[in-house]
C-alpha positions in Angstrom: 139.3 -78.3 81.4 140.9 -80.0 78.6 138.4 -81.7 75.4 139.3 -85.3 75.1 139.1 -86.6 71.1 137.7 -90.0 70.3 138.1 -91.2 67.5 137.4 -94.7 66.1 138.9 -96.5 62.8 137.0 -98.9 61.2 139.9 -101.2 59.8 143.4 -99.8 61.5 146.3 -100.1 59.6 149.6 -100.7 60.5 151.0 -98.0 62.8 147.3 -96.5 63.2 146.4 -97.0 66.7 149.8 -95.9 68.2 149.0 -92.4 66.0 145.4 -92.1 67.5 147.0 -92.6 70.9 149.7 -90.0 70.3 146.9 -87.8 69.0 144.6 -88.5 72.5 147.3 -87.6 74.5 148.6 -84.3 72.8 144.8 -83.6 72.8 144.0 -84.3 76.8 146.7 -82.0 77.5 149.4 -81.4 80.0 146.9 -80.4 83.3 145.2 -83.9 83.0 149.2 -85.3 83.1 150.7 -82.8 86.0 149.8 -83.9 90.0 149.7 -80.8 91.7 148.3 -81.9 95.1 150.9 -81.5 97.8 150.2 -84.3 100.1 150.0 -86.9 96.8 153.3 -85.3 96.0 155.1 -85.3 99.6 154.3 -89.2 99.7 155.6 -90.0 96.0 158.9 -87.8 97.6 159.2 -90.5 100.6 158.3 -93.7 98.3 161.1 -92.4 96.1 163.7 -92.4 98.8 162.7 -95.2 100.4 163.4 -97.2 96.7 159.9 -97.5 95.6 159.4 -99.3 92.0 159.0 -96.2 89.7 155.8 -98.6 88.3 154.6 -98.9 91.4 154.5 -95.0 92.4 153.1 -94.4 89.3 149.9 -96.9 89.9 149.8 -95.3 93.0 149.7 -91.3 91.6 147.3 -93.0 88.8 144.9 -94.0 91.4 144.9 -91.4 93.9 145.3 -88.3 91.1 142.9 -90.0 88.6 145.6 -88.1 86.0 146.9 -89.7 83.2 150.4 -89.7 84.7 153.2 -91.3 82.6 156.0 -92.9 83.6 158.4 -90.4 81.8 156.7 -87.6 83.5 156.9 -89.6 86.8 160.6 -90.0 86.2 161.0 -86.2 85.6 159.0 -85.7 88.8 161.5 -87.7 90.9 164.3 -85.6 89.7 162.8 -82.4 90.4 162.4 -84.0 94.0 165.7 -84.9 94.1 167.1 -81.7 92.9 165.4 -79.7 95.4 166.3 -82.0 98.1 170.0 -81.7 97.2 169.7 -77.6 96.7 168.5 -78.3 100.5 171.8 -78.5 101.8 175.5 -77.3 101.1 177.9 -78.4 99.4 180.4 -79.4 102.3 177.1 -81.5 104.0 177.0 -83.4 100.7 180.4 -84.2 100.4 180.6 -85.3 103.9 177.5 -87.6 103.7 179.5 -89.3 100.6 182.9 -89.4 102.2 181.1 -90.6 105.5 179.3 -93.6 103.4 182.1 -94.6 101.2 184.1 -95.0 104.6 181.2 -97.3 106.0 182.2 -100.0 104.0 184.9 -102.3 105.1 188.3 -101.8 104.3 187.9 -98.3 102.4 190.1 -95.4 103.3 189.6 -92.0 102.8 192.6 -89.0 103.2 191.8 -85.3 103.0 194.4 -82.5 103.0 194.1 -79.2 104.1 196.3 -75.9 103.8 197.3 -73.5 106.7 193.9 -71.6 105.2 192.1 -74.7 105.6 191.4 -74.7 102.3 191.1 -78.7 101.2 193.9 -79.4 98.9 193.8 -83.3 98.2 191.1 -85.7 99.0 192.0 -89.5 98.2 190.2 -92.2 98.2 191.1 -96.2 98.4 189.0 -99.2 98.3 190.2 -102.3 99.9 190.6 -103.7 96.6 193.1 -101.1 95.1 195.1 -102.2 98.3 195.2 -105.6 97.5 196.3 -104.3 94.2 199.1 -102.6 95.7 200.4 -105.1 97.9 200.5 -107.9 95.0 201.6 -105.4 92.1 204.3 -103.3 94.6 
């Protein structure tokens, strides 16, 4: 279990109060920072993808944990989610997800060339902008 310092100044001076809090925080340690709960965790993974305010998750870990969870250690948390989420699945499922969502939209066009190996050679992309562009500036 980690000591928490308290320590009170009489008459702060300037720049004072954001040392003491530096100084608390150092001194309460990174367990009573890190949520290690798995269920607390698996929910902050789906608020995440489903475009939760970072603020937001983090009153909600603050609450729940009772930790003294930051919002840069929240942010790092995220990305560790969404690095093992993308180490999930291979490299050809990622590319076709992108391809499949950047054809989605409307007037995008997407060309992929493969060898006699079928081995991809070229993969093009065009928005429908860079066709207007083509079609006024032939």
């Amino acid at each position: 279990m980690a000591k928490v310092l308290s320590l009170a100044v009489q008459q702060p001076i300037y720049g004072e109060s954001v040392l003491l809090r530096t100084i608390e925080r150092t001194i309460t340690g990174f367990d009573m920072r890190r949520v290690t709960d798995p269920g607390i965790l698996e929910f902050v993974d789906e608020l995440a993808q489903a475009g939760a305010k970072p603020k937001l998750i983090l009153q909600y870990l603050q609450d729940t944990s009772g930790k003294l969870v930051e919002l840069r250690g929240l942010h790092n948390l995220v990305q560790r989610m969404k690095a093992k989420r993308r180490s999930q699945c291979t490299v050809e499922d990622r590319l076709e997800a992108v391809l499949r969502t950047f054809c989605s939209y409307r007037g995008n066009q997407t060309s992929i060339f493969v060898d006699d190996t079928k081995t991809t050679q070229i993969i093009t992309l065009q928005t429908r902008q860079m066709k207007r562009f083509f079609v006024a500036f032939p």
